[in-house]
Backbone bond lengths (Angstrom), bond angles and torsions (degrees), N, CA, C in turn:
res aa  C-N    CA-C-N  psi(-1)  N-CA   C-N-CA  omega(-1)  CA-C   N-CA-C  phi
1 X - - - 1.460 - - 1.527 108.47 -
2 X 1.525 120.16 86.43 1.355 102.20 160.32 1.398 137.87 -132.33
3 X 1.564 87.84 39.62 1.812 100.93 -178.37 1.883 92.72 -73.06
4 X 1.375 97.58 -171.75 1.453 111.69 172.89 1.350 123.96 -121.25
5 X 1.156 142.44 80.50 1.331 152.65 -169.66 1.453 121.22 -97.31
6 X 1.913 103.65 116.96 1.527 101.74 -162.65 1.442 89.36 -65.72
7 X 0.997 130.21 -64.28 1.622 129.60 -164.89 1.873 112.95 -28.36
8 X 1.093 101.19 -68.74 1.579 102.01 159.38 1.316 112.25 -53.32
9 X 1.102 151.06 -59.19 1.737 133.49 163.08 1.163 120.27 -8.91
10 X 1.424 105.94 -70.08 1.578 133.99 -165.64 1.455 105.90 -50.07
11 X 1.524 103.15 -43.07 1.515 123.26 -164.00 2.161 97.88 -72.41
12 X 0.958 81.56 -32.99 2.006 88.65 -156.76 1.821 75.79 -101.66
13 X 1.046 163.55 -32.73 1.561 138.64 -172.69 1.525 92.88 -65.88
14 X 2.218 113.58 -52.13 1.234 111.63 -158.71 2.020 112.10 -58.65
15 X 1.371 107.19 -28.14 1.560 120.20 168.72 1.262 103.97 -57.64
16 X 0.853 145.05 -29.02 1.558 135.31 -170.16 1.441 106.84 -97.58
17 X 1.651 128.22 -40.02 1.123 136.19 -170.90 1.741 94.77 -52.58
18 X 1.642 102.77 -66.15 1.301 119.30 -163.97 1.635 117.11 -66.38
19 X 1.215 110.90 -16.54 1.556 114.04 163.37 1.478 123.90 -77.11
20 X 1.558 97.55 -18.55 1.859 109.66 176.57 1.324 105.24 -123.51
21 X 1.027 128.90 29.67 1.286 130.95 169.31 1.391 125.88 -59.94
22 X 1.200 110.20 -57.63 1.816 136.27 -179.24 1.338 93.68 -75.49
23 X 1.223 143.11 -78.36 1.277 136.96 145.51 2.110 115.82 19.81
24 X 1.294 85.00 -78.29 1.563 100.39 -140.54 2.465 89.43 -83.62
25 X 1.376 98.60 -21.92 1.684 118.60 176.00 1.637 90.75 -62.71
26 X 1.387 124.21 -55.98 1.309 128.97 -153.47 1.569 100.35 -64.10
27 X 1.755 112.69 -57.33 1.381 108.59 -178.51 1.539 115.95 -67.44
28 X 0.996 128.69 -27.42 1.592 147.45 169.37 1.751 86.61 -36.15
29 X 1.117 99.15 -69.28 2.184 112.36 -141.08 1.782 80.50 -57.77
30 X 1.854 119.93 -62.63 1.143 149.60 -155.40 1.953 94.05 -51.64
31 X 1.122 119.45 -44.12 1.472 126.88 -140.07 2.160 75.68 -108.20
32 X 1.043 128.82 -22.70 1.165 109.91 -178.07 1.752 129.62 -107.08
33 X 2.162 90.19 0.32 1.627 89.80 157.96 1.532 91.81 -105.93
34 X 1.481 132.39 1.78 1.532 114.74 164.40 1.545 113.74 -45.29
35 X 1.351 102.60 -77.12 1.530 124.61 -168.64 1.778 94.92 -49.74
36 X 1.249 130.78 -69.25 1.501 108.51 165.07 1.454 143.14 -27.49
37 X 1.454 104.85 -45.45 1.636 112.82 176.61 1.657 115.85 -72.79
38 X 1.734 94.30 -31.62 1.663 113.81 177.09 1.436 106.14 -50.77
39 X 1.626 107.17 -54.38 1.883 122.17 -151.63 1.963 76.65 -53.95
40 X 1.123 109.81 -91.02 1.367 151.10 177.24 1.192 106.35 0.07
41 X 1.714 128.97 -76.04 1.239 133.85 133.47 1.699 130.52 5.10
42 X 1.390 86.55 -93.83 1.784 94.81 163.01 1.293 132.00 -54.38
43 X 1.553 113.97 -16.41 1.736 107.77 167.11 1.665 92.12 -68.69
44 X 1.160 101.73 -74.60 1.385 121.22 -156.60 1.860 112.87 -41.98
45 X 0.990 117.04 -14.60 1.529 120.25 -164.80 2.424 93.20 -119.99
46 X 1.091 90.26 -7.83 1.939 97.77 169.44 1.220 114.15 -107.59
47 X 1.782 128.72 93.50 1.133 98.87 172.12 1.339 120.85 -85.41
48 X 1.152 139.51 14.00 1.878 145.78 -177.92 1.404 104.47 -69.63
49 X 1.748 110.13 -30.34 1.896 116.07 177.64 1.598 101.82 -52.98
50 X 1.304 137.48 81.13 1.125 110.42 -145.26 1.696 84.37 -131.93
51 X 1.308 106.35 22.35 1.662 118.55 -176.58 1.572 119.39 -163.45
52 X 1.392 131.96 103.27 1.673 107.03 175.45 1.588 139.62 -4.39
53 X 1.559 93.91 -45.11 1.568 82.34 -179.60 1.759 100.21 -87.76
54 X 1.008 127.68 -34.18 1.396 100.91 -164.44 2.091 107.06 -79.46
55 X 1.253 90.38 3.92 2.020 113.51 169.90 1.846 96.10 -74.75
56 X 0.933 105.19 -61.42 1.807 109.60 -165.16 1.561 104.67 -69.61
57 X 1.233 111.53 -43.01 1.610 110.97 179.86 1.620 109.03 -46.71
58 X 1.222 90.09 -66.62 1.879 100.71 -179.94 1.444 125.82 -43.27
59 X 1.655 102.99 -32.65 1.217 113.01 -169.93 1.634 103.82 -70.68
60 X 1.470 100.27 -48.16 1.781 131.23 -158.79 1.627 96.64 -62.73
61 X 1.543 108.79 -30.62 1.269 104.68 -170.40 1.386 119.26 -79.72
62 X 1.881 100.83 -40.99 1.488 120.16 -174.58 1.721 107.09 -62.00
63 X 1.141 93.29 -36.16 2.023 102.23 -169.26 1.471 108.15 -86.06
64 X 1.510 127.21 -4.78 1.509 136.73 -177.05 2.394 87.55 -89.73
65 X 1.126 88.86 -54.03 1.907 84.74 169.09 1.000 121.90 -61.47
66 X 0.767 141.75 -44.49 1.534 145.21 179.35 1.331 113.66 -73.19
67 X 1.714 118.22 -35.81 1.780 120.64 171.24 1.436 91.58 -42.40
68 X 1.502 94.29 -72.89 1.722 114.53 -155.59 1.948 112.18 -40.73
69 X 1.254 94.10 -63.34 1.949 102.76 175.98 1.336 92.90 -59.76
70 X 1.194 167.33 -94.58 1.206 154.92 -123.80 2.009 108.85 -84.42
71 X 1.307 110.16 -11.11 1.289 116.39 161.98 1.449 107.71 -74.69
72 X 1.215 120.51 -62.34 1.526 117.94 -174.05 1.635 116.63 -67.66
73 X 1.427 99.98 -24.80 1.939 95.26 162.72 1.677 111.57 -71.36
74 X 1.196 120.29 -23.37 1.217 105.97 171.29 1.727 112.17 -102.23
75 X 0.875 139.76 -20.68 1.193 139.99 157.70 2.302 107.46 -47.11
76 X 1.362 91.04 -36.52 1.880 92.11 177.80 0.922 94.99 -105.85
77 X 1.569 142.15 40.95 1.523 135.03 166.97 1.606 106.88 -131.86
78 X 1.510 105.13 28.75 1.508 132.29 -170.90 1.383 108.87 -51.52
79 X 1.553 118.21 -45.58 1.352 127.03 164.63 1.677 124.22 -124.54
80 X 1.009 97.81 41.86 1.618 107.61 174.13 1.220 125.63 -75.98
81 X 1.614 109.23 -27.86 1.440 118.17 176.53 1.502 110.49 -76.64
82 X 1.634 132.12 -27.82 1.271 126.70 155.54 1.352 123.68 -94.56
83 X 1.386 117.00 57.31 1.999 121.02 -175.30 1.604 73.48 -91.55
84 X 1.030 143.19 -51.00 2.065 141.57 -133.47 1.716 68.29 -73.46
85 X 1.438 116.28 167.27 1.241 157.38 177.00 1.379 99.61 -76.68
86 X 1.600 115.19 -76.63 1.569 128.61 174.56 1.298 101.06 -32.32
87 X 1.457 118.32 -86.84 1.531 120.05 -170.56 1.686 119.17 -44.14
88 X 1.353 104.52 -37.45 1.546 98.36 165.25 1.324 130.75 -41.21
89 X 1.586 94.49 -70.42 1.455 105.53 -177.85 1.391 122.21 -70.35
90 X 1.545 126.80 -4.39 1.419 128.37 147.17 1.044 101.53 -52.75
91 X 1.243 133.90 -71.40 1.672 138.43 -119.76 2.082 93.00 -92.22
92 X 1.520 106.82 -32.24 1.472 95.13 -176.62 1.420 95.37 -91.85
93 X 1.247 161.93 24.04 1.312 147.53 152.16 1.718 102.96 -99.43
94 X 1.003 132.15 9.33 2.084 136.13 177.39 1.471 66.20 -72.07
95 X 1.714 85.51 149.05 1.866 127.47 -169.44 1.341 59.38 -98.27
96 X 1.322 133.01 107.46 1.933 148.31 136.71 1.764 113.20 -148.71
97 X 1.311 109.91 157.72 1.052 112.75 158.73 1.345 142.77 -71.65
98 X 1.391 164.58 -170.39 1.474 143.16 179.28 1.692 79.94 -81.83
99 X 1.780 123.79 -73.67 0.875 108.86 -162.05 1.503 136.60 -25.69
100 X 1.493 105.70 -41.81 1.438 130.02 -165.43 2.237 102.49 -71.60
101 X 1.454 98.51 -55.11 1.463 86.40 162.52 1.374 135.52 -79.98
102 X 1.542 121.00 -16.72 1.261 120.62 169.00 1.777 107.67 -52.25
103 X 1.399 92.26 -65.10 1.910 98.94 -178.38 1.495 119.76 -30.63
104 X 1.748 92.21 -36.70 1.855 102.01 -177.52 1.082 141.70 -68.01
105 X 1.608 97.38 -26.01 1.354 122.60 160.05 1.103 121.86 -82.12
106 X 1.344 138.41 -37.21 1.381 134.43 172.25 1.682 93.95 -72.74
107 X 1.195 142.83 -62.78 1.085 127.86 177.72 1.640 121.22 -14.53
108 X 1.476 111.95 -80.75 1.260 129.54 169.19 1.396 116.50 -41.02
109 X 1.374 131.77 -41.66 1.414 128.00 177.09 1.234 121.98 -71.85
110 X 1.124 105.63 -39.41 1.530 133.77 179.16 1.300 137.46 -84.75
111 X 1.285 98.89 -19.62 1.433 96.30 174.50 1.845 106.25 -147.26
112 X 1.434 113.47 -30.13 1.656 129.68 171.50 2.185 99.47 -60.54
113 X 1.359 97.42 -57.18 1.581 97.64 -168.74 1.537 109.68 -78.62
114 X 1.191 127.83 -33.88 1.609 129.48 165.07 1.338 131.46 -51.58
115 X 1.744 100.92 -32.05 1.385 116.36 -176.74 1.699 101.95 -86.24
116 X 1.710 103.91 -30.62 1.566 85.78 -177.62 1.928 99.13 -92.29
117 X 0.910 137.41 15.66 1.344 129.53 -176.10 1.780 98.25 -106.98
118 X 1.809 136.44 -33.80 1.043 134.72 123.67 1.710 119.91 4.34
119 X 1.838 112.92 -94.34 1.505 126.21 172.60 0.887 104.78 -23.75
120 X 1.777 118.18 -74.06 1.202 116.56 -121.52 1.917 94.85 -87.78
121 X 1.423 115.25 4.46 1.497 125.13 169.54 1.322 88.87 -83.30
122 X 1.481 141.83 -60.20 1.279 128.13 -146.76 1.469 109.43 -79.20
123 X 1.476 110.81 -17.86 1.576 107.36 177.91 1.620 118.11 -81.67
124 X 1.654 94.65 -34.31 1.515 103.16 179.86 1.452 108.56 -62.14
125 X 1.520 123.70 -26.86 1.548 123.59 177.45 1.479 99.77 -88.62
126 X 0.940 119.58 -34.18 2.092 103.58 165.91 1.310 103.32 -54.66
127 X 0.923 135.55 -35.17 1.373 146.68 -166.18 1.775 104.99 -61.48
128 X 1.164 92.33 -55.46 2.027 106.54 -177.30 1.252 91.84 -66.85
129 X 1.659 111.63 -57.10 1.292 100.31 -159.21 1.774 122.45 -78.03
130 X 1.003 109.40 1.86 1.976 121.50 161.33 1.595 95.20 -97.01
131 X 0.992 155.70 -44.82 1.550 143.19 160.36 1.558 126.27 -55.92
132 X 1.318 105.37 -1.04 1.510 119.54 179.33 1.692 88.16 -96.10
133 X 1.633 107.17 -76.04 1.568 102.76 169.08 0.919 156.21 -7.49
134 X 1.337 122.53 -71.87 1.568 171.81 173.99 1.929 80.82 -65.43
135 X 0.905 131.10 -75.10 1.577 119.48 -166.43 1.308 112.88 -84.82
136 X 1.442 143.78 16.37 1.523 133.55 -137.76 1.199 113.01 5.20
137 X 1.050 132.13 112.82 1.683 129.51 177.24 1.606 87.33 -110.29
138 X 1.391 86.88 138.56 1.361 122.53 -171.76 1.890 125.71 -99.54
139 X 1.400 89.33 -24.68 1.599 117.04 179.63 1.458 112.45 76.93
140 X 1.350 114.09 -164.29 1.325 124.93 151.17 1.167 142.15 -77.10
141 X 1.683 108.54 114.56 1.354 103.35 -172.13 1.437 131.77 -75.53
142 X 1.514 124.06 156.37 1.292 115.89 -165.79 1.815 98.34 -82.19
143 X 1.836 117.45 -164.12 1.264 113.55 -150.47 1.809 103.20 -82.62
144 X 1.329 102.61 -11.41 1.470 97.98 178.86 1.103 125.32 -104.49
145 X 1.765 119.28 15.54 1.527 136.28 170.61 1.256 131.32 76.17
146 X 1.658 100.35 26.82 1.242 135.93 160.79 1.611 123.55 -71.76
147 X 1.486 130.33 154.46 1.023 107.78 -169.61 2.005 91.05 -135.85
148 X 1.430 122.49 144.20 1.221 132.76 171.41 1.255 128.12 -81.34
149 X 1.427 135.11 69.10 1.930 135.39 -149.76 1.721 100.15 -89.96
150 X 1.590 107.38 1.09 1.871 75.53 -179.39 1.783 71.17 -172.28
151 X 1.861 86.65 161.51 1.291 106.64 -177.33 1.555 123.66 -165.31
152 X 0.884 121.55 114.01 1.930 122.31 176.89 1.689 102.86 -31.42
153 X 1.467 104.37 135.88 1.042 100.14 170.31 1.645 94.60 -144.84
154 X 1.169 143.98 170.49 1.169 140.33 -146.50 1.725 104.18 -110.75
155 X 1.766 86.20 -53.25 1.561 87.22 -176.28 1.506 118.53 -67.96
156 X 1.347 114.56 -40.71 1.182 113.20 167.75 1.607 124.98 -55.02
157 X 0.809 137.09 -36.34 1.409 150.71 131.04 1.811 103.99 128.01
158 X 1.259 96.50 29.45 1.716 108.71 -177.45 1.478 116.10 -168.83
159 X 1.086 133.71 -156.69 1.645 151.13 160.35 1.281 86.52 -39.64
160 X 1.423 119.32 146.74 1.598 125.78 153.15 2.151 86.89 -128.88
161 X 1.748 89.71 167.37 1.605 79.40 173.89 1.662 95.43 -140.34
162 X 1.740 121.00 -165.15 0.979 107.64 -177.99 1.815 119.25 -77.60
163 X 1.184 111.96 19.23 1.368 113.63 -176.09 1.733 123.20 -140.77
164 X 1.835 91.35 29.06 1.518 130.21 177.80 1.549 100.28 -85.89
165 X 1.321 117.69 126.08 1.297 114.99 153.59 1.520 147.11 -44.28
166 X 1.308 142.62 139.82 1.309 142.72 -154.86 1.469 102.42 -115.89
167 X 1.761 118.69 0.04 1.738 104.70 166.79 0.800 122.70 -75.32
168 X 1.678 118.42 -36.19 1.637 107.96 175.73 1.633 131.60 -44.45
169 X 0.944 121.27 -13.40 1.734 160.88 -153.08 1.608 106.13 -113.91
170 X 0.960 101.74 -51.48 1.453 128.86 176.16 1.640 112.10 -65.47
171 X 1.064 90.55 -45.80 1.840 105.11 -175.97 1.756 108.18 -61.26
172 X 1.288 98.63 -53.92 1.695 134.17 -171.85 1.554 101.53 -68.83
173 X 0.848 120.86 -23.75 2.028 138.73 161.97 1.320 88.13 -73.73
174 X 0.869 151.90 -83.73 1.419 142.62 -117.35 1.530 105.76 -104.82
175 X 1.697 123.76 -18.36 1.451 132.84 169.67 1.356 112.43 -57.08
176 X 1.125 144.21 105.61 1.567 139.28 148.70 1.210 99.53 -35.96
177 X 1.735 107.89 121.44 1.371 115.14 165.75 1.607 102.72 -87.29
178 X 1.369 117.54 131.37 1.619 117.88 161.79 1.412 124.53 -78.48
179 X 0.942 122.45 -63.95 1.599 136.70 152.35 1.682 115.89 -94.70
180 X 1.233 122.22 -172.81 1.201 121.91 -168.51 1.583 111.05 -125.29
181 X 1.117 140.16 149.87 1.264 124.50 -116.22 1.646 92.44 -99.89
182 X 1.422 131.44 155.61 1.351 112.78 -173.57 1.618 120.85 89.58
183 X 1.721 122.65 -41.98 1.254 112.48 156.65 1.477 130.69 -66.45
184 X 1.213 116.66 89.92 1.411 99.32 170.29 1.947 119.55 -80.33
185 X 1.325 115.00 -26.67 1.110 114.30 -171.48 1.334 101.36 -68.91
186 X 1.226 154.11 69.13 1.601 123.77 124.13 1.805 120.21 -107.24
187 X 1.329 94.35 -175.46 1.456 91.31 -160.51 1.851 92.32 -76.02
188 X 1.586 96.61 -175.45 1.365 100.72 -174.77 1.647 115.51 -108.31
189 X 0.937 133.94 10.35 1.236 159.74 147.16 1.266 104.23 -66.70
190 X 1.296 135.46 -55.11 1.634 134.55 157.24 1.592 106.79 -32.64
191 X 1.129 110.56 -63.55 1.447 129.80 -139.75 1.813 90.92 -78.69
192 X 1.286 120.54 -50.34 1.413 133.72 171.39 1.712 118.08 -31.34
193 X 1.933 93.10 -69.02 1.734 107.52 -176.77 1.034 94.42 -89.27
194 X 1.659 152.06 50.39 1.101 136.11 118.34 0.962 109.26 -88.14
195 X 1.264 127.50 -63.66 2.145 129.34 173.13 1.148 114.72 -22.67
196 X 1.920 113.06 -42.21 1.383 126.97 -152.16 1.638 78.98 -73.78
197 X 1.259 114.40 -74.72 1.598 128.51 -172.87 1.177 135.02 -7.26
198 X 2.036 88.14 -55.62 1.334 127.93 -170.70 1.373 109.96 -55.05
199 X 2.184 107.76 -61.29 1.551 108.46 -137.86 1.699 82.17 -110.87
200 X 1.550 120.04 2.78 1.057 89.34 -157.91 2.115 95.01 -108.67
201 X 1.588 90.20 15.96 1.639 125.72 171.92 1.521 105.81 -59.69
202 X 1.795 101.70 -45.65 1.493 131.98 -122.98 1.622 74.32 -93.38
203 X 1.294 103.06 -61.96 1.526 121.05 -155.85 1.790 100.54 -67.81
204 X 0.961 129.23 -17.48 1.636 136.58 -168.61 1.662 89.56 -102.67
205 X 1.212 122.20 -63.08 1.974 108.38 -179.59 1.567 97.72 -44.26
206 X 1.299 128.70 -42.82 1.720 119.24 -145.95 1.561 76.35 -91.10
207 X 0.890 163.41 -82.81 1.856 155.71 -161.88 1.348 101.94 -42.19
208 X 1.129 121.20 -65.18 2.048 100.87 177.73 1.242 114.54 -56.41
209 X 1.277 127.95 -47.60 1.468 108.50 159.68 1.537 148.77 -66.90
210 X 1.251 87.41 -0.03 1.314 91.63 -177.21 2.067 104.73 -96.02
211 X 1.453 92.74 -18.78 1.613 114.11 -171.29 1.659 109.39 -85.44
212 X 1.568 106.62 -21.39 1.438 125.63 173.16 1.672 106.38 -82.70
213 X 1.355 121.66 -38.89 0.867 106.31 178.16 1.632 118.04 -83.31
214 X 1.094 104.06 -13.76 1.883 107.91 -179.01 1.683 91.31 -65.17
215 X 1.482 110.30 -60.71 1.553 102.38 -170.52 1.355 133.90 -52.59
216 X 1.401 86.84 -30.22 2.053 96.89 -154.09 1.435 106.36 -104.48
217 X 1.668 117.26 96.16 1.439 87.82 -177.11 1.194 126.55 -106.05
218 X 1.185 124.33 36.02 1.593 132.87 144.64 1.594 108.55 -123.40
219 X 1.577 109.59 156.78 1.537 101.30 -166.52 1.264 139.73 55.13
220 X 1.203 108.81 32.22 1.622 111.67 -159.61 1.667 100.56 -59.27
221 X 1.017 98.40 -62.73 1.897 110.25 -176.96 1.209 132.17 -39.14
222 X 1.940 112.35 -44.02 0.895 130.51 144.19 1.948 134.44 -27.86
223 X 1.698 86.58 -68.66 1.551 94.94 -173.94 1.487 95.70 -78.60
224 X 1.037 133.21 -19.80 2.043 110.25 -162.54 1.806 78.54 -106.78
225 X 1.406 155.82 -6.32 1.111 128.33 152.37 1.415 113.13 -76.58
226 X 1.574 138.47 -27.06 1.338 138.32 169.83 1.716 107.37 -49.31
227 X 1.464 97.94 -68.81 1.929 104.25 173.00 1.669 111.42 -22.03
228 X 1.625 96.23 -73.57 1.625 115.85 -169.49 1.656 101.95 -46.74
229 X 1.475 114.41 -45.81 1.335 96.61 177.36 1.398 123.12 -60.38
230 X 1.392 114.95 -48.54 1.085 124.93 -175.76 1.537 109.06 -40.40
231 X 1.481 110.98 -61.15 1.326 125.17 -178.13 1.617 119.70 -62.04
232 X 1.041 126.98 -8.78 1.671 127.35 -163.50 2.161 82.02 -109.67
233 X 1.234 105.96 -53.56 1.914 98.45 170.33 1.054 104.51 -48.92
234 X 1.432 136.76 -73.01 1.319 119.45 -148.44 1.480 109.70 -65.40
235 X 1.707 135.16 -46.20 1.191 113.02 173.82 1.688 108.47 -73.83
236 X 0.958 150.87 15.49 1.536 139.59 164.98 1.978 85.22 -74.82
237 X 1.295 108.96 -76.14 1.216 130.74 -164.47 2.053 102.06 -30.15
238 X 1.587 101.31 -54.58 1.226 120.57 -179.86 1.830 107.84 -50.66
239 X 1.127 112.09 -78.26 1.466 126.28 165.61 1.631 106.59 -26.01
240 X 1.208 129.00 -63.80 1.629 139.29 -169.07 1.709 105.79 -57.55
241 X 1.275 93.43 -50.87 1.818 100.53 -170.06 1.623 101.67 -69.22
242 X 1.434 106.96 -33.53 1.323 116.01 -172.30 1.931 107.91 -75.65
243 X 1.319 117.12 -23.80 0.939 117.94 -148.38 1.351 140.62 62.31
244 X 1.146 115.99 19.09 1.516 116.39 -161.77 1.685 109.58 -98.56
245 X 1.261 109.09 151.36 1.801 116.04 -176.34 1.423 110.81 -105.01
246 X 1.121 106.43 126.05 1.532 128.43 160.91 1.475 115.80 -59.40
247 X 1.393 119.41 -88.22 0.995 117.85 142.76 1.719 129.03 -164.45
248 X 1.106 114.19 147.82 1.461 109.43 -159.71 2.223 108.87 -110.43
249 X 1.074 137.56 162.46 1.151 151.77 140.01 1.176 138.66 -120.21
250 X 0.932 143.35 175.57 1.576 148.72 173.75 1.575 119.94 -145.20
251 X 1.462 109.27 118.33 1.577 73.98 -177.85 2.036 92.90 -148.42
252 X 1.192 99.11 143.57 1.609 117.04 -162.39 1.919 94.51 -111.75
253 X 1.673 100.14 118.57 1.495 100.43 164.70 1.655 110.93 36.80
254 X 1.427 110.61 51.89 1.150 111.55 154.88 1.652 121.99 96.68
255 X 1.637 94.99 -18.79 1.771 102.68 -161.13 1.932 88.50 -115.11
256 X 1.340 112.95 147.29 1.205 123.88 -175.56 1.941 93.52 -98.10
257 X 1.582 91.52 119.58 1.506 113.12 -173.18 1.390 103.51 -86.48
258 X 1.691 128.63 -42.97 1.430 115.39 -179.70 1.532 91.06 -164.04
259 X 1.124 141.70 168.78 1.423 164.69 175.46 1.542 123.35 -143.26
260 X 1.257 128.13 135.05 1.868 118.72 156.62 1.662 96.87 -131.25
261 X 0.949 105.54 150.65 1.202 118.69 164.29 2.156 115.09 -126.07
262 X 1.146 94.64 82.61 1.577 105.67 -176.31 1.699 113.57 -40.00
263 X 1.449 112.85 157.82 0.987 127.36 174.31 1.809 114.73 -43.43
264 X 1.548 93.83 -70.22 1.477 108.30 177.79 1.789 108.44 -37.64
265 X 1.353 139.21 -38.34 1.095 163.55 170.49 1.144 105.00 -39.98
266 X 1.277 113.99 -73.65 1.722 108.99 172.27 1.155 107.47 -90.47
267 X 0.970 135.93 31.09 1.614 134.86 159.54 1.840 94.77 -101.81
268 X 1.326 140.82 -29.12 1.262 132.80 178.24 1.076 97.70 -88.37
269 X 1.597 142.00 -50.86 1.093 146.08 -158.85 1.853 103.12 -50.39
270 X 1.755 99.50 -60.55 1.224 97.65 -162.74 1.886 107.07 -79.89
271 X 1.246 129.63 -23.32 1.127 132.83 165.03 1.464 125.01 -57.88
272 X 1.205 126.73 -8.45 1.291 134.29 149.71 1.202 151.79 -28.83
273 X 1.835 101.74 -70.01 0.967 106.54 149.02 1.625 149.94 -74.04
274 X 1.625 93.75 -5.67 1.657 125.35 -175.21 1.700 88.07 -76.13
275 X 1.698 119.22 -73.29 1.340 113.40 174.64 1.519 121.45 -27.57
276 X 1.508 111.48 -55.30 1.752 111.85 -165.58 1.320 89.20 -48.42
277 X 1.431 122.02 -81.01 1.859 137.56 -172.31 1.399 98.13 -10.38
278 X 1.553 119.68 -69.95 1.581 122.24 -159.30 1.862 90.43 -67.02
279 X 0.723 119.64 -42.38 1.800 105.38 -157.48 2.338 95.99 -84.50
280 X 0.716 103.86 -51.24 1.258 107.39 169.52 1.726 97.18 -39.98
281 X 1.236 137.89 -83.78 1.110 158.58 163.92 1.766 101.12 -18.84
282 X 1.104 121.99 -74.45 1.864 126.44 163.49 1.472 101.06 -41.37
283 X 1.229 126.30 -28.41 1.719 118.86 -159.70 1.656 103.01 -88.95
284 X 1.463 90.46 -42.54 1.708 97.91 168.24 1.639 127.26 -68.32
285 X 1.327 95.01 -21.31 2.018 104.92 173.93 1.200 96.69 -74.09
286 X 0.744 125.11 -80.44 1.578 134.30 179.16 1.387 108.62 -16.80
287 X 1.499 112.90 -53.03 1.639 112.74 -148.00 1.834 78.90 -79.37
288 X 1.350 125.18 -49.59 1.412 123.10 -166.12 1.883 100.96 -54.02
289 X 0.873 143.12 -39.24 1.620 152.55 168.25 1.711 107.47 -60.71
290 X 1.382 114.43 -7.85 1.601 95.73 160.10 1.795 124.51 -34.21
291 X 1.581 95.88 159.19 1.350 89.46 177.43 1.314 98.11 -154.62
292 X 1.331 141.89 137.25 1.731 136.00 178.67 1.500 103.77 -25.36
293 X 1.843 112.78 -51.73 1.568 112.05 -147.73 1.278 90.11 -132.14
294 X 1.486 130.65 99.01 1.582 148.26 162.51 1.340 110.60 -58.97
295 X 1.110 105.30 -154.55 1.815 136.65 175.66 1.707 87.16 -103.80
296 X 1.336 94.91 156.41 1.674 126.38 -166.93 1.781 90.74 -75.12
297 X 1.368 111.82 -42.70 1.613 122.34 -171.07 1.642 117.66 -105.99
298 X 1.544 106.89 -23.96 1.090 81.35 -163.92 1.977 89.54 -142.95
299 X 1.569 131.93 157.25 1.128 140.87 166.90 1.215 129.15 -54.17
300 X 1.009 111.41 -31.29 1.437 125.80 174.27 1.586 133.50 -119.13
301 X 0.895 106.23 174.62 2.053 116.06 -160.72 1.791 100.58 -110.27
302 X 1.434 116.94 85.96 1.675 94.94 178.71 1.628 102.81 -73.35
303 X 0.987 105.00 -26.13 1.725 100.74 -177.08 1.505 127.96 -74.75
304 X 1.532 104.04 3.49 2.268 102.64 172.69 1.766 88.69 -98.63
């Protein structure tokens, strides 16, 4: 079977949903009085929060880390739900194609578990922010026993108070800035190999992990974040000794004074997306070479 059939997709994503369902409900419920007890916690133990906005910043910042690390544990937890033997050998006998279950799983990790690890932040901050409400919270007062109830905040585009939400903030964390807001003058070749840089950064982290998790089947997160480190030093390290520029700007009151964008620069830029292809591509060999009974560490056999 190796055509590609949405109908069979549909059929083999909904198998996976429903095998991690109870599972994936538990961390949901767990991860959304976290982020509540967290907000709550962390006011209360900072006294410098000594105003809404500098309350939401902290929050926006702390919960933009935690998206990200708990995205890439599930992005390398691509096949974690079939490591058991049982669940394996269900999941490789579904009337599907490899293509059709590979997709299902990256689907679900990638975009099913991110979206609910997303919510269950935005509910846990409804959460603060109806417990801010519901009690008037007043905050921390400054040294003369005064108290701060409202404050400009930018993103919000008015007053925020202590019982204002921290996604909007949150959102604005997680946007790749390309340029910086207010420059319009640079060239567009600038504006291009930064995007290129940017998403195609974006798209190369989510393929090693997703290629770490095909391989590694214990620790996935662990070992393909050890690699990545390894690998992001040695070319920093490489580049430095070498002297070579990525790429640099300058820019005075708004107007872009000079720019380079080095060779090496578009040599990463455009190799990016060439890398994701090959490791995406390795992630799928691999996944087609399942076998009921692997290696203790790893999915695959380098030695047949």
């Amino acid at each position: 079977m190796n055509s590609f059939n949405i109908k069979r997709f549909g059929q083999t994503l909904r198998w996976v949903l429903s095998v991690n369902f109870r599972k994936m409900m538990l961390w949901f419920t767990g991860s959304v009085l976290a982020v509540f007890l967290g907000e709550i916690l962390f006011q209360e133990m900072n006294s410098y929060n000594s105003n809404p906005g500098s309350m939401l910043r902290n929050f926006s910042q702390f919960l933009t880390l935690i998206l990200i690390v708990v995205s890439l544990i599930m992005i390398s937890s691509i096949v974690s739900s079939i490591n058991e033997k049982r669940k394996r050998e269900a999941f490789l006998m579904l009337p599907s194609s490899n293509s059709e279950k590979y997709i299902s799983l990256v689907i679900y990790s990638t975009v099913i578990c991110i979206v609910a690890a997303f919510i269950a932040i935005v509910l846990g901050d409804s959460l603060r922010m109806f417990a801010y409400w519901a009690t008037d919270y007043q905050g921390m007062p400054y040294k003369d026993g005064s108290y701060c109830y409202s404050t400009y905040d930018e993103f919000a585009g008015g007053q925020v108070c202590w019982w204002s939400s921290a996604i909007p903030r949150l959102i604005n964390e997680l946007t790749p800035t390309i340029v910086h807001h207010g420059y319009a003058n640079y060239p567009k070749v600038f504006y291009y190999y930064q995007a290129a840089f940017i998403y195609g950064g974006i798209l190369w982290i989510h393929s090693v992990y997703t290629l770490g998790g095909t391989l590694f089947r214990k620790y996935s997160f662990v070992g393909t974040s050890i690699i990545m480190m390894l690998t992001i030093t040695l070319v920093v390290r490489l580049v430095v000794v070498c002297d070579l520029t990525l790429f640099h700007s300058q820019w005075e009151n708004g107007e872009l004074q000079s720019y380079e964008i080095g060779v090496v620069g578009w040599i990463i830029a455009i190799a990016f997306p060439i890398l994701s292809v090959l490791n995406y591509w390795a992630s799928f060999h691999i996944f087609k070479a399942f076998q009921l009974i692997t290696n203790k560490w790893l999915n695959y056999d380098f030695h047949k």
